[in-house]
C-alpha positions in Angstrom: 0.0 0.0 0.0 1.1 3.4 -1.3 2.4 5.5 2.0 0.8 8.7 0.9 -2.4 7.4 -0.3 -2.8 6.0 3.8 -1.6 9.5 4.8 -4.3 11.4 2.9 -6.7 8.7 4.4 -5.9 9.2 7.7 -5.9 12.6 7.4 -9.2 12.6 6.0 -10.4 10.4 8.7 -9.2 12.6 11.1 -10.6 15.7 9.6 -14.2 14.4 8.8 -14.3 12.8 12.3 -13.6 16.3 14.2 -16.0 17.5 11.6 -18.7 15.3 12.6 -18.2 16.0 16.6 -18.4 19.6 15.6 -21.6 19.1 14.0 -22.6 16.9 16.7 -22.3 19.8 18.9 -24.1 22.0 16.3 -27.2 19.6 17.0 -27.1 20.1 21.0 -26.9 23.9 21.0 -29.2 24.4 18.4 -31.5 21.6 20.1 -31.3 23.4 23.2 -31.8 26.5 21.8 -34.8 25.6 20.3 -35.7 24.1 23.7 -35.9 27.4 25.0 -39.3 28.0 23.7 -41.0 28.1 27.2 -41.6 31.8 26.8 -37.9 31.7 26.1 -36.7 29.5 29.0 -35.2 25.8 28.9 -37.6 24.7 31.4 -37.6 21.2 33.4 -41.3 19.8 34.7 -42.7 20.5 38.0 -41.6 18.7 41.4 -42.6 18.3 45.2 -39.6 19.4 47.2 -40.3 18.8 51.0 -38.3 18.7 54.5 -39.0 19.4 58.3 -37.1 22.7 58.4 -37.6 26.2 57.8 -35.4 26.2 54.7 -34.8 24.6 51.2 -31.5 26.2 50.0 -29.1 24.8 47.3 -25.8 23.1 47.9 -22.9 24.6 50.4 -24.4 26.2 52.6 -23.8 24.8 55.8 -20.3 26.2 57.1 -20.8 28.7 59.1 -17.7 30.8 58.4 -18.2 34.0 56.3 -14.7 33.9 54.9 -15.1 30.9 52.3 -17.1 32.6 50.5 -15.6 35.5 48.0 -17.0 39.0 47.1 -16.5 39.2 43.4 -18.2 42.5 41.8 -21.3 41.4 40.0 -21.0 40.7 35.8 -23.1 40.1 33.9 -23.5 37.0 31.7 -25.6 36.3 29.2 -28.0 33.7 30.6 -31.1 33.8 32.9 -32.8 31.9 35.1 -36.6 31.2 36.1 -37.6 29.9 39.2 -41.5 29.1 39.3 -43.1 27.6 42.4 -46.1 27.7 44.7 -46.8 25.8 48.1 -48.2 22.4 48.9 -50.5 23.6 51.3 -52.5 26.0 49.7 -53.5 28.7 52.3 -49.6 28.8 52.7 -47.7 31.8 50.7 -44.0 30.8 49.6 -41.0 33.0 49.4 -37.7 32.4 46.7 -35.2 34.6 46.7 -31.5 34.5 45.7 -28.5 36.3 47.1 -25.0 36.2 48.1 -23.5 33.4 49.5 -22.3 34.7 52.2 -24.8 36.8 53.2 -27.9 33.5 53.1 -25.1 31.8 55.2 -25.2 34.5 58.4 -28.9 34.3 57.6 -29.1 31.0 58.1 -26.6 30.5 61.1 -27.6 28.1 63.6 -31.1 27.7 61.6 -32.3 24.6 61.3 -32.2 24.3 57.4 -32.0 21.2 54.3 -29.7 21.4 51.7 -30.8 19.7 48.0 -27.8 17.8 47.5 -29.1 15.7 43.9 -32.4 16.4 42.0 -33.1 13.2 39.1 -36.6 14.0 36.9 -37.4 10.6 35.5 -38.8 9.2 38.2 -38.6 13.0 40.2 -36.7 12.6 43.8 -35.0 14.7 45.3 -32.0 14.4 47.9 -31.2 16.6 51.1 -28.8 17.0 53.3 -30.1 18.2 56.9 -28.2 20.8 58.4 -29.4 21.0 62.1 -29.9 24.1 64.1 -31.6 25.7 67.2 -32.6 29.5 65.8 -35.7 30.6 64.5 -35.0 32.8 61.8 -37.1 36.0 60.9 -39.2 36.4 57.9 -37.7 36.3 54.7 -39.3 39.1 52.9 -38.2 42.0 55.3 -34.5 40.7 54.9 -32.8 43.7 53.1 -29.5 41.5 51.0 -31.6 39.7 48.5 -30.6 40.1 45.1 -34.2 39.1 43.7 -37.0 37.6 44.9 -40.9 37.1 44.7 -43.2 35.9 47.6 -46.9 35.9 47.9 -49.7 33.5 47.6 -50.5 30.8 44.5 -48.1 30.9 42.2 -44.9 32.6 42.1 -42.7 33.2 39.5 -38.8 34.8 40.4 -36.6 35.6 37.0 -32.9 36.8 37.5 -29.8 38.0 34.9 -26.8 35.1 35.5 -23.8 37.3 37.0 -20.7 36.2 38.2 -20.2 35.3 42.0 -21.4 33.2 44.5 -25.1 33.2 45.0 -27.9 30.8 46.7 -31.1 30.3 46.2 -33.2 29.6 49.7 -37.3 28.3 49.2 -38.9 29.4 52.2 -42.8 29.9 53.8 -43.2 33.4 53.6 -43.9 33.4 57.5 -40.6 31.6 58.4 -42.7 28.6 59.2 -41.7 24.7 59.4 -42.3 22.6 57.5 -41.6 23.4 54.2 -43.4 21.6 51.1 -43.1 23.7 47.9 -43.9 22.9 44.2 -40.9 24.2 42.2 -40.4 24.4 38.1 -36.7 25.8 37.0 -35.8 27.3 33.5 -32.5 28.5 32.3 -31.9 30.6 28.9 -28.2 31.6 27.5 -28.3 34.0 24.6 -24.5 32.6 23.5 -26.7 29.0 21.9 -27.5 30.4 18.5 -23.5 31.9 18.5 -22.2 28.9 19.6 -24.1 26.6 17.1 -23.7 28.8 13.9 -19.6 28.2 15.0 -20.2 24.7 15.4 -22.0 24.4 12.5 -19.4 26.3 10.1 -16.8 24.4 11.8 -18.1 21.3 11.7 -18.8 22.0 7.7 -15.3 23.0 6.8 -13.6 20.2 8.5 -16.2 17.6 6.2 -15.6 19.7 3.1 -11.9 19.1 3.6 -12.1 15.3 5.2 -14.2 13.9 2.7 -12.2 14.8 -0.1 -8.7 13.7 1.2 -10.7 10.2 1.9 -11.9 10.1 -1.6 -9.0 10.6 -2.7 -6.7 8.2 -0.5 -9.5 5.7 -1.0 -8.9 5.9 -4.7 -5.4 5.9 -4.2 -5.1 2.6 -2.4 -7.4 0.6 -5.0 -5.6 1.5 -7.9 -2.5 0.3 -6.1 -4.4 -3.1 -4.9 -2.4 -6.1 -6.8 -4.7 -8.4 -9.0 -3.4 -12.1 -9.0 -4.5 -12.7 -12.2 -4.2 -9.5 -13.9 -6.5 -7.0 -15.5 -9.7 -8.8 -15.8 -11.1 -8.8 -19.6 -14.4 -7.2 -20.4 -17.3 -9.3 -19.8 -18.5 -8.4 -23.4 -16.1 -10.5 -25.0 -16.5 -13.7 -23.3 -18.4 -16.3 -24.2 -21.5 -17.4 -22.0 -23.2 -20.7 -21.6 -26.6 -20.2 -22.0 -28.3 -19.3 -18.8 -25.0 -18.7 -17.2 -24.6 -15.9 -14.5 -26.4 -15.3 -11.3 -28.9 -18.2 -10.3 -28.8 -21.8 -8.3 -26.4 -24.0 -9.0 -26.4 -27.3 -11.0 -23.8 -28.8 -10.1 -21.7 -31.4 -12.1 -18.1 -32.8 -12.3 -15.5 -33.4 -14.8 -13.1 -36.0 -15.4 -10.7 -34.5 -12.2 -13.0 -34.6 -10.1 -13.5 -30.9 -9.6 -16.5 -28.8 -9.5 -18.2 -26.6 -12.5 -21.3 -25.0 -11.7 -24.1 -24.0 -14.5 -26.2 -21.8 -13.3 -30.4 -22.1 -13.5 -31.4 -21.1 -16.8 -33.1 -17.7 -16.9 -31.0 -16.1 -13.9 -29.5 -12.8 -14.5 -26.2 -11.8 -15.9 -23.5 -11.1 -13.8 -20.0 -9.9 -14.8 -17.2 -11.6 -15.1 -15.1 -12.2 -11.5 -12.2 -9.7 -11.5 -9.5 -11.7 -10.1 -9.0 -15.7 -10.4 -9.6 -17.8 -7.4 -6.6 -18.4 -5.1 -6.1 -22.1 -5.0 -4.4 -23.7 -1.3 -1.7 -25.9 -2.0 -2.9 -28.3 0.6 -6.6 -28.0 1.5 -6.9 -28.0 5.1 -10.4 -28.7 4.8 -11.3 -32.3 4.1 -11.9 -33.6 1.2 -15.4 -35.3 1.0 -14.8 -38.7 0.8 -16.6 -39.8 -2.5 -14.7 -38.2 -5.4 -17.6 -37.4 -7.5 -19.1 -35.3 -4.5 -19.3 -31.5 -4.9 -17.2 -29.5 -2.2 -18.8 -28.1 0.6 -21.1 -25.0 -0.6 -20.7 -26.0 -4.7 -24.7 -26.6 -4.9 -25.4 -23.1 -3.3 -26.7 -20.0 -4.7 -24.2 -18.6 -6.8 -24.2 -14.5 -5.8 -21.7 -12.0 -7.0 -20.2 -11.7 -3.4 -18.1 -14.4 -2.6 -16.9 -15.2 1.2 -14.6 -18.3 1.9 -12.9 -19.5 4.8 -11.1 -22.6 5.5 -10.3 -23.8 9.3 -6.4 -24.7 10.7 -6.6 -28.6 11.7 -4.8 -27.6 14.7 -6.4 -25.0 16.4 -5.0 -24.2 19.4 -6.9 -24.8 22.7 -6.6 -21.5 24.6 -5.2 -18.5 22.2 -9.2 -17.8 21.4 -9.1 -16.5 24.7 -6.6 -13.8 24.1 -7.5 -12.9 20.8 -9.4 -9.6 21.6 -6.6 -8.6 22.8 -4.1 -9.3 19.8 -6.6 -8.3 17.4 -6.6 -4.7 18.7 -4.2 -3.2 16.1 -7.0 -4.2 13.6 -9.7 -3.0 15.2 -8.2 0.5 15.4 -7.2 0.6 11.9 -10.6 -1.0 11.0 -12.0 1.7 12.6 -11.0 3.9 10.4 -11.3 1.9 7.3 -14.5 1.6 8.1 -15.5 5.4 8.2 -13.8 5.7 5.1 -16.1 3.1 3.5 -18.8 5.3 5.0 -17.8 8.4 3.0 -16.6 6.0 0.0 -20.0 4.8 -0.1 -21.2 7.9 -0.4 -19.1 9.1 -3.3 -20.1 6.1 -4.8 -24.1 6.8 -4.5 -23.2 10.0 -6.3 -21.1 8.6 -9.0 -24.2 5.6 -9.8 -26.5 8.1 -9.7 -25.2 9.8 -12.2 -23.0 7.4 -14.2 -24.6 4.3 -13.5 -21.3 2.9 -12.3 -18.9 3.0 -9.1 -15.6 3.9 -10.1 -13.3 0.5 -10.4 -10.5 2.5 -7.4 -13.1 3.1 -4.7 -14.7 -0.2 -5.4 -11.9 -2.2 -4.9 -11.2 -0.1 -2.1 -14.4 -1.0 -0.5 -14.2 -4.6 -1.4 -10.0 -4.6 0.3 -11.7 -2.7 3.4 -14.4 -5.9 3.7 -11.9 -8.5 3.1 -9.9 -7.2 5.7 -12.8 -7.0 8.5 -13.2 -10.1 7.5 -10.3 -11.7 7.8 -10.1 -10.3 11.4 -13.6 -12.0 11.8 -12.6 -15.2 10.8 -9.4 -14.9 13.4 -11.0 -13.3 16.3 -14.9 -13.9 17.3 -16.4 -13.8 13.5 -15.8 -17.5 13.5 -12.0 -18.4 15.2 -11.3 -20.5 12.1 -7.7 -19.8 12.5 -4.4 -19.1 14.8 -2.6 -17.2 11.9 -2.5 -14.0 12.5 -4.9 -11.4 9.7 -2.2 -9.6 7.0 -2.4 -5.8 7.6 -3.5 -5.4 3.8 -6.3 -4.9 1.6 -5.1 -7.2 -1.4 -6.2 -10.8 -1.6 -3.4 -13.0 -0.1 -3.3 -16.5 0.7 -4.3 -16.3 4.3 -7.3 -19.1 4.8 -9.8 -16.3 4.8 -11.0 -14.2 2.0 -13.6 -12.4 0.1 -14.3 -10.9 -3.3 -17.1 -9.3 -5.4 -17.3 -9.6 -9.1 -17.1 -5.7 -10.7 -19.8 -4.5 -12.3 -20.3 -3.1 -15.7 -23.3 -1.0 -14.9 -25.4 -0.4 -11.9 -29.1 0.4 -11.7 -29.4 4.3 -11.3 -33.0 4.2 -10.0 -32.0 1.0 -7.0 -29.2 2.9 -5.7 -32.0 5.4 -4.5 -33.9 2.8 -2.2 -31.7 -0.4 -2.2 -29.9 0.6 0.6 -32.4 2.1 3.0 -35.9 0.6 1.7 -35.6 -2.5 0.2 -32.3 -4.3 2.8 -34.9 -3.6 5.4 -35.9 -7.2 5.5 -32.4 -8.3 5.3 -31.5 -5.9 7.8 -33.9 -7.1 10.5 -32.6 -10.6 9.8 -28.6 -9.5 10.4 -29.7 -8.1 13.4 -31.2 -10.6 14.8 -28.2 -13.0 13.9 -25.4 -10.3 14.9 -27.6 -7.8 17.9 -28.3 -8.7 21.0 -31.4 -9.7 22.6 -33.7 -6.6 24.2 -36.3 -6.1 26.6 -38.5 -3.6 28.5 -39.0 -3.8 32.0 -39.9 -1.1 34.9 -37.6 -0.1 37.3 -38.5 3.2 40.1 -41.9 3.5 38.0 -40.3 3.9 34.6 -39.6 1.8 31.6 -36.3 0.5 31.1 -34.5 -1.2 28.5 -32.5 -4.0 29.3 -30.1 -6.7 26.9 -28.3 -9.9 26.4 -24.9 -8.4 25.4 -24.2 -11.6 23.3 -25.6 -12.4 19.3 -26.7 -15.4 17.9 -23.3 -15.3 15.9 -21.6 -14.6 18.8 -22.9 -17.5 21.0 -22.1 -20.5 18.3 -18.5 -18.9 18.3 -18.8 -19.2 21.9 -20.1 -22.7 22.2 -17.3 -23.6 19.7 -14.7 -21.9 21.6 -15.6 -24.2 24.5 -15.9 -27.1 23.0 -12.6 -26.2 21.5 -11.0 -25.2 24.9 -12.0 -28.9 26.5 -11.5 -31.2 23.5 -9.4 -29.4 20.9 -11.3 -30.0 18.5 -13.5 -27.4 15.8 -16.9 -29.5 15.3 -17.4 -29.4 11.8 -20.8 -28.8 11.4 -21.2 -26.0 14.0 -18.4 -24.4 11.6 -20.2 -24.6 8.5 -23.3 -23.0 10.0 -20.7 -20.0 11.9 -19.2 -19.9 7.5 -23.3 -19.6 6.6 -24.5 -17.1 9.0 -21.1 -14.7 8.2 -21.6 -15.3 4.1 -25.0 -14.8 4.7 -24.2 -11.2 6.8 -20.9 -10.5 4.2 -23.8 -10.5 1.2 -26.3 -8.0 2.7 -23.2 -5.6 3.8 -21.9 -5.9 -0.1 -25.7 -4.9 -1.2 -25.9 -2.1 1.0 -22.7 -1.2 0.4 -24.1 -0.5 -3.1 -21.3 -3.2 -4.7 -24.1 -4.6 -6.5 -27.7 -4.6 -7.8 -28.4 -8.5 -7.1 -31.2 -8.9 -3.9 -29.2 -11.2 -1.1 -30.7 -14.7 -1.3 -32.6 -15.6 1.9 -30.6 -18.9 2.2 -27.7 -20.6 4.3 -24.7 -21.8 2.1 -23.1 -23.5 4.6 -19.6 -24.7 4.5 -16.0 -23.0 4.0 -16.3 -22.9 0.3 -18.5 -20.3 -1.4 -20.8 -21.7 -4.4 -19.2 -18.8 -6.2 -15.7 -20.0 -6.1 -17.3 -23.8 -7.5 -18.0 -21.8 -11.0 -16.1 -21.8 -14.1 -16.5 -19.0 -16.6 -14.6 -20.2 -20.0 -11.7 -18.1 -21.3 -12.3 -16.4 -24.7 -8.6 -16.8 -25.6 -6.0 -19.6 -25.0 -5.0 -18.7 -21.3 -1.3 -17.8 -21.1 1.1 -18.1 -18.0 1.3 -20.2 -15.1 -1.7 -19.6 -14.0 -3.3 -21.5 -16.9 -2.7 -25.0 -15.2 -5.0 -24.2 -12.3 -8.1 -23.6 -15.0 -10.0 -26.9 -14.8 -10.4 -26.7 -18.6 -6.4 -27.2 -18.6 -6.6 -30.4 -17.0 -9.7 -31.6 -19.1 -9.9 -30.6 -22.8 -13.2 -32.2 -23.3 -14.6 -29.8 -20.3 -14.1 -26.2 -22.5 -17.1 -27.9 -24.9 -19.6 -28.6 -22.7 -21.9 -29.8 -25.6 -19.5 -32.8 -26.1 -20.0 -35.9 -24.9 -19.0 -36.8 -21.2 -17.1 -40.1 -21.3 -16.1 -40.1 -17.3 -16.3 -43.2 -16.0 -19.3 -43.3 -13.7 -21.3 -45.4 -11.2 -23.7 -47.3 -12.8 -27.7 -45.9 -12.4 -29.3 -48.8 -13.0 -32.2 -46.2 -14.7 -34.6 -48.0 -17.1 -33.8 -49.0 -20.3 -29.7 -48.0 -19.3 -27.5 -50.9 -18.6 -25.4 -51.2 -15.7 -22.1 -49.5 -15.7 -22.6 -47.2 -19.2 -21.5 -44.0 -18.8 -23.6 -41.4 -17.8 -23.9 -37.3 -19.2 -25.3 -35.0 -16.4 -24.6 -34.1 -12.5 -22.8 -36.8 -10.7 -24.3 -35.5 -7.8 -28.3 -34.6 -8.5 -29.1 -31.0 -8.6 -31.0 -29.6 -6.1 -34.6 -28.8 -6.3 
């Protein structure tokens, strides 16, 4: 990977990041500004505030020395407060005021009086903290140091200019009477809101305007320089196609070696051609089903344009599954940043379809290299724990045991990429969440509803299960493997639709298994293939396979069908298609 292109990438991720938690902080002022809509005030709901004393004040104001607190000159601040309230008992009158610290404190000396320590609204309650005393202290109202008040029968309403000091506000009966039971409503307004979110909001804009573009850019960068195995794919156009061939359900059949070639259901879609050639393993470390004419596991599948693979180690190791979150965090911070670029590429990309009907080749193979790597990291860590060797810091396809590719595409649908993503994955969606999210409930706690979860997935608890059984037998149980490979291709196919990497609607099926039916296919060469690559085609090691209207003569089992005698060889599936 080109070191530049991962600067401007990170630069860009940086920069649109900050962006975003500027315009984050755009939403909350402007939110709260618009909040204040209470006759201008930010107000909270109403609440019983009650205590055997003569005093409600707020917090600190027990000591009794005069010198802790400070006499700084009064300025102003642009803010204010309202204080609404009215007594429980109704032929009561209530008194609020608010005034300097110190001078509530002599007020208060050796007055029995409660201090509201914590106030929560949802359920209301409200916490005090007695502060005992033996004085009766006059009535409030003919006290000359208050800064503002309001006092009076019913309702009373006390609004005050935020300035600079120390100041308390003290609820009181307006006769200096105990107890004290009081109704109270608070509201705040700051004129500095609508300043503060326009700055955020410019802020937060310019940071985006120059993140985005750096991403786009690095993005584009790091795809062009992704290495292709097998070349520069040819154009799709001048290929020949069996009839019906492309995107559909397999029929599978073999050929003299033994090795899989997939026609597709007649009438399926076209798909392009894949871009790069399937990595063989020089030694399969999955096993090899034991009758020779047997498709692989996952070669009768659907065959979709996305194709996820993963083969397991034979000698996992017992206990390193238990550590792995912890050596898998240098890939979890860089895919945290991939991932946000993918975000943004994505975006780009809905642009570019809209109006070109295609997603330009760099950023998609930049997209694809950012998937392969997650999953890669999946298949390692808790996606599956298929393997001990550790993920390639790379977006190319390498020949770790784990991979994934999508097959480019030509042309893409300029009226889908409106509503694929958002509209018609919705029942795809709900389905990867319930395989990857956590299980949710509603219960009620203090008199209000609460939401409380299961912090482990379906996906998550197989993995689990077979990291246990792994732990105590050492040993990856081969079914519950396949299923963990089925649920993850199944997830890796809805994030390449939404992604927008293709028009194709994710089948609703399980194609269990570490091979993906995609990888089964065989799409014949147009010219004689050239390099050493060539001996891997299957049509290398069997002429007779590149016509497939010629007759098979591979020794078969005998059918015994009517009117067939035993042992004649046999055209067609060696294994029988699926329904």
């Amino acid at each position: 990977m080109r070191p530049g292109r991962i600067v401007l990438l990170v630069l860009g991720a940086l920069s649109a990041l900050l962006g975003l938690g500027l315009l984050a902080g755009a939403g909350v002022a402007g939110w709260a500004n618009y909040q204040q809509r209470d006759n201008g005030y930010f107000t909270t709901p109403s609440g019983r505030f009650a205590a055997d004393s003569y005093a409600l004040t707020s917090p600190r104001l027990g000591a009794p020395a005069q010198d802790r607190f400070s006499d700084t000159a009064p300025v102003n601040v642009p803010g204010s407060i309202v204080i609404r309230g009215s007594a429980a008992d109704p032929t009561r009158q209530i008194f609020i005021g608010i005034a300097p610290q110190a001078a509530v404190a002599d007020y208060l000396a050796d007055v029995k009086h409660s201090e509201v320590t914590d106030v929560r609204l949802s359920p209301f309650r409200a916490q005090y903290l007695a502060v005992p005393g033996s004085r009766t202290p006059p009535q409030p109202a003919g006290q000359g140091f208050w800064t503002a008040s309001a006092t009076g029968p019913g309702a009373q309403e006390l609004k005050w200019d935020l300035q600079s000091g120390n100041w308390a506000l003290v609820i009181m009966n307006a006769d200096a009477s105990t107890p004290v039971a009081v109704d109270l409503q608070a509201g705040v307004r700051s004129d500095v809101l609508w300043p503060i979110f326009v700055g955020l909001l410019i802020g937060g804009l310019l940071l985006l305007a120059v993140g985005v573009p750096l991403i786009v850019a690095g993005a584009a960068g790091l795809g062009r320089g992704l290495p292709s195995p097998a070349g520069s794919p040819p154009s799709p156009s001048t290929l020949p196609r069996r009839p019906g061939q492309g995107y559909g359900v397999q029929e599978p059949w073999t050929h003299s070696a033994g090795q899989p070639v997939a026609a597709a259901r007649p009438g399926a879609p076209p798909y392009s051609v894949q871009p790069y050639a399937v990595r063989p393993y020089p030694v399969p470390p999955y096993p090899a089903p034991p009758d020779a004419h047997a498709a692989p596991p996952g070669a009768g599948g659907v065959v979709y344009p996305a194709r996820l693979s993963g083969y397991p180690d034979p000698n996992l190791s017992r206990w390193l599954w238990l550590v792995k979150w912890l050596l898998a965090i240098p890939h979890f911070i860089i895919l945290f940043f991939l991932w946000f670029a993918l975000i943004v590429v994505t975006v780009a990309a809905w642009f570019a379809i809209l109006f070109t009907a295609r997603y330009p080749r760099s950023l998609f193979n930049f997209s694809v290299g950012v998937v392969r790597w997650h999953w890669r990291v999946s298949f390692y860590a808790y996606g599956a724990l298929g393997t001990d060797r550790y993920p390639p810091f790379t977006l190319a396809r390498t020949d770790y045991p784990a991979d994934f590719d999508v097959d480019y595409p030509e042309r893409l649908s300029r009226g889908l990429v409106l509503v694929k993503s958002w509209l018609l994955a919705i029942p795809q969606l709900l389905i990867v969440a319930v395989l990857t999210g956590t299980a949710r409930t509603w219960t009620v706690r203090d008199g209000a509803w609460v939401q409380e979860g299961v912090s482990i997935s379906l996906l998550g608890l197989l993995v689990f299960i077979a990291g246990v059984i792994l732990l105590f037998t050492g040993q990856y149980w081969r079914g519950l493997f396949d299923l963990v490979l089925g649920l993850n291709r199944w997830i890796y196919r809805v994030i390449t639709y939404v992604a927008l990497m293709r028009d194709e609607y994710p089948p609703f099926r399980l194609d269990l298994g570490p091979m993906d039916p995609g990888d089964a296919r065989r799409v014949p060469d147009a010219v004689p293939p050239a390099g050493p690559a060539a001996a891997l085609r299957p049509e290398a090691q069997n002429p007779a396979a590149q016509n497939p209207e010629a007759p098979d003569t591979v020794d078969r089992p005998a059918t015994g069908g009517p009117g067939e005698p035993d042992g004649a060889p046999q055209p067609g599936p060696a294994v029988p298609p699926r329904p």
